[in-house]
N, C-alpha and C positions, 0 to 999 in steps of 0.2 A: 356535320353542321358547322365545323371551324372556317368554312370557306364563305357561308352566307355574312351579307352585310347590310347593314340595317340604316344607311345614309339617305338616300331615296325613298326612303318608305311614308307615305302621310302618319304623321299624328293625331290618327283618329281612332277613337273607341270602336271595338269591335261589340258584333252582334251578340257574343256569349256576355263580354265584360255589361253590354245595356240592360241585355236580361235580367243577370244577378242584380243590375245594382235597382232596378226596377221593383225586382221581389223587394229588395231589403227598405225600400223608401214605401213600397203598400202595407208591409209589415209593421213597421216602426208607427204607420198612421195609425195601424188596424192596434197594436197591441198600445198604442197612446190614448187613444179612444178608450179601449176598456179600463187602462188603468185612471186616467184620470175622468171617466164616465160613470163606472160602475163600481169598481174596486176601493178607490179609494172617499168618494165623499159619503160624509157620514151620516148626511138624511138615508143616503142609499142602505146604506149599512142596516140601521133600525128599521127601515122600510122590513127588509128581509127575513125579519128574526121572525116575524108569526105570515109571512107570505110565501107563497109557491108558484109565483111567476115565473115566466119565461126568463124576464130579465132577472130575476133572484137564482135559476139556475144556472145561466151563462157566467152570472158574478161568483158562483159555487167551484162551476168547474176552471172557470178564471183561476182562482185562488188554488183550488188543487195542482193546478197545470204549475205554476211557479213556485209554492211551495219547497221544494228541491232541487230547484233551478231545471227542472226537465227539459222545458223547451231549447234552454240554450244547450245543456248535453246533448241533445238528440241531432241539434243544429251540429254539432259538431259532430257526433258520431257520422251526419249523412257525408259530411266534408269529407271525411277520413276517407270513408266507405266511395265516394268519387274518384278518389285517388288511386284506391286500389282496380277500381269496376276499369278507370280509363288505363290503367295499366296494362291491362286484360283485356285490352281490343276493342271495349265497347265506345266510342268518344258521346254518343249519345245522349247512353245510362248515364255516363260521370257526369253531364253537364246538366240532366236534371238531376242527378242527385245532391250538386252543388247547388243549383239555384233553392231545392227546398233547403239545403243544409242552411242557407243565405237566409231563408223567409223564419225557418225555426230558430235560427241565430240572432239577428235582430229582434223578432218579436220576444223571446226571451230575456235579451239584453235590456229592454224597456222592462219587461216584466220582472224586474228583483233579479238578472240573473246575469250582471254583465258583464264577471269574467269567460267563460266560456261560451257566453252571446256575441261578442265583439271576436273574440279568436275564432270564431266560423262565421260569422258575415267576412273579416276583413280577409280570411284567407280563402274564400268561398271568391270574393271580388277578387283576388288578387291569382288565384288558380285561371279564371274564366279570362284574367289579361294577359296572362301566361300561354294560355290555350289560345287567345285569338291572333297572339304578337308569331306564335308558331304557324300558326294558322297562311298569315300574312305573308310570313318567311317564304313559307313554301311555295306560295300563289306567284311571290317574289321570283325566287330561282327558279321555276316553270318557265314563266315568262322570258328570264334572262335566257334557259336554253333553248327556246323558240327565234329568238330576236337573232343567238347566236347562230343558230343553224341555217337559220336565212338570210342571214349576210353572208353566210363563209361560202365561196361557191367551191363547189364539188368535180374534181378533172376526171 
């Protein structure tokens, strides 16, 4: 890969980096929404203490879910777990694994959990522009040895 060059190439977001960053912005709304919806105002709160609603559940498992920061662990565990899956042949697996590492990493990070929420969104975004800038590359030197073999004529 020392021989690829990266001059010509557009500066445009590739479809894996839109994906991730996509989760991570429905994420941050979804887990914004529960935290300052349910979680944190305090009519909600006493509402809950002799209620068994639906929303009194959701606000339950809300609070268990960040508690120990899990979601943003998990977010990270999936990143890691991307890493290894796309090493291993699959580029698939690793790009949804990244994208949920992304969706559990943000919404964790809003939720109480923003060291290990923010270090798997941003490396969850930053794997998927790594994966699309390769991606690019290659599409790149394809082309280059196409364009080459059809000008060079053949005796």
């Amino acid at each position: 890969m020392a021989g690829l060059r990266f001059d010509n190439m557009p500066i445009i977001p590739g479809r894996r980096w839109l994906l991730v960053i996509s989760a991570v912005v429905v994420a941050t709304g979804l887990a914004a929404w529960l935290r300052y919806g349910l979680v944190e105002p305090q009519a909600v709160a006493l509402a809950c203490v002799d209620e068994e609603s639906a929303r009194c559940r959701i606000r339950a498992l809300t609070i268990a879910a960040f508690q120990r920061q899990g979601l943003s662990w998990i977010g990270l565990l999936l990143v890691g777990t991307s890493v290894a899956a796309r090493a291993l042949g699959g580029p698939r697996w690793g790009l949804a694994l990244v994208t949920f590492g992304a969706l559990f990493g943000s919404a964790g990070a809003m939720l109480y959990g923003p060291e290990p929420g923010v270090a798997a969104a941003l490396s969850a975004a930053w794997l998927a522009s790594v994966w699309d800038a390769r991606a690019a590359a290659g599409r790149h030197a394809q082309a280059a040895d196409k364009s080459s073999k059809v000008a060079s004529p053949i005796p």
